[in-house]
C-alpha positions as CSV (number, residue, x, y, z in Angstrom):
1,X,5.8,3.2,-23.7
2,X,3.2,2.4,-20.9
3,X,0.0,3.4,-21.0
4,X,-1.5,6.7,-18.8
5,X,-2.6,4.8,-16.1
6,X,0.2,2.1,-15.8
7,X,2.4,5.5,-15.6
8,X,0.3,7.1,-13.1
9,X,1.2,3.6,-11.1
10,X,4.5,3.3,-11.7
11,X,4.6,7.2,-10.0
12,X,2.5,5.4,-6.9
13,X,4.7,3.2,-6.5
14,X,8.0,5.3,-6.3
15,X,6.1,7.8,-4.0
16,X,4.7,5.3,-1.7
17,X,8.3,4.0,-1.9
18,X,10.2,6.6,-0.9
19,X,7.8,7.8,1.8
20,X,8.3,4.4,3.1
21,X,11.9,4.9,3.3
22,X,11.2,8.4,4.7
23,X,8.9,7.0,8.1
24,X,11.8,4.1,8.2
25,X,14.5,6.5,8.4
26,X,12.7,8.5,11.0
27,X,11.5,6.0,12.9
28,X,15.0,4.5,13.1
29,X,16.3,7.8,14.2
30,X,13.9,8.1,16.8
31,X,15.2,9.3,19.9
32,X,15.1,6.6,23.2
33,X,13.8,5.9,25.0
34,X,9.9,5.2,24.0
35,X,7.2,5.8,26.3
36,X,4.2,3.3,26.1
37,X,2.3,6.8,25.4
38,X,4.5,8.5,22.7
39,X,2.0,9.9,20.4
40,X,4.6,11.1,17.9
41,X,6.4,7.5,17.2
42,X,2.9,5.9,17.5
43,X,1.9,8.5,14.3
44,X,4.8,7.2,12.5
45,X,4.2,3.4,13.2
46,X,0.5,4.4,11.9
47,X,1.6,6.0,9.1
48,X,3.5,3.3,8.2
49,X,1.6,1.2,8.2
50,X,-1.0,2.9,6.0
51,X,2.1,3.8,4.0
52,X,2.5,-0.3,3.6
53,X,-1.5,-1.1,3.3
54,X,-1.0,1.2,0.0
55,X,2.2,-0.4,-1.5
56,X,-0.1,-4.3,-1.0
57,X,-3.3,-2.6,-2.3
58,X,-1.5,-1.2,-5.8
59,X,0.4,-5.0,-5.9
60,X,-2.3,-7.1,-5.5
61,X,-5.0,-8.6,-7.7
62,X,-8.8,-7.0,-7.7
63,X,-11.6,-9.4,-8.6
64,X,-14.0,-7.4,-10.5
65,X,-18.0,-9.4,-10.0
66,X,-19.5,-9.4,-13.7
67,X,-22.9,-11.7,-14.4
68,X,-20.8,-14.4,-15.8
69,X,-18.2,-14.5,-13.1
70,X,-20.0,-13.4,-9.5
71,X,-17.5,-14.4,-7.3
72,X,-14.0,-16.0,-7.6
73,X,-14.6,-19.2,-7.6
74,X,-17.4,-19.1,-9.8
75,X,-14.8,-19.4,-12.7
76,X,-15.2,-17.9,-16.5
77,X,-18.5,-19.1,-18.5
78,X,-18.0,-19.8,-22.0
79,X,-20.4,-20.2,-24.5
């Protein structure tokens, strides 16, 4: 059983997921053609986006600065 949080994630996931597949489907269905100036599609493309800035945000890897370790490269201190 996962923890709180990694459930709470796992639900993030799946939502950000299937609104994904939601804009993709909309998007697709779109009707042509596209003016340079349709604000409608260009809200979708934007919330797609954001939609996809989300999904690589909860994926990737947060360095956390401590006093030991203040940046990346600054490697773990042992003592």
């Amino acid at each position: 059983m996962l923890d709180p949080i990694e459930d709470c994630l796992v639900v993030a996931r799946s939502e950000l997921a299937e609104a994904k597949r939601m804009l993709d489907v909309e998007i697709s269905t779109y009707p042509t053609p596209i003016a340079g100036c349709d604000v409608q599609f260009n809200h979708l493309l934007a919330n797609r986006q954001k939609v996809a800035a989300a999904m690589a945000a909860l994926g990737s890897n947060v360095f956390v600065p401590t006093p030991r370790s203040p940046s990346p490269q600054a490697g773990v201190e042992s003592r």
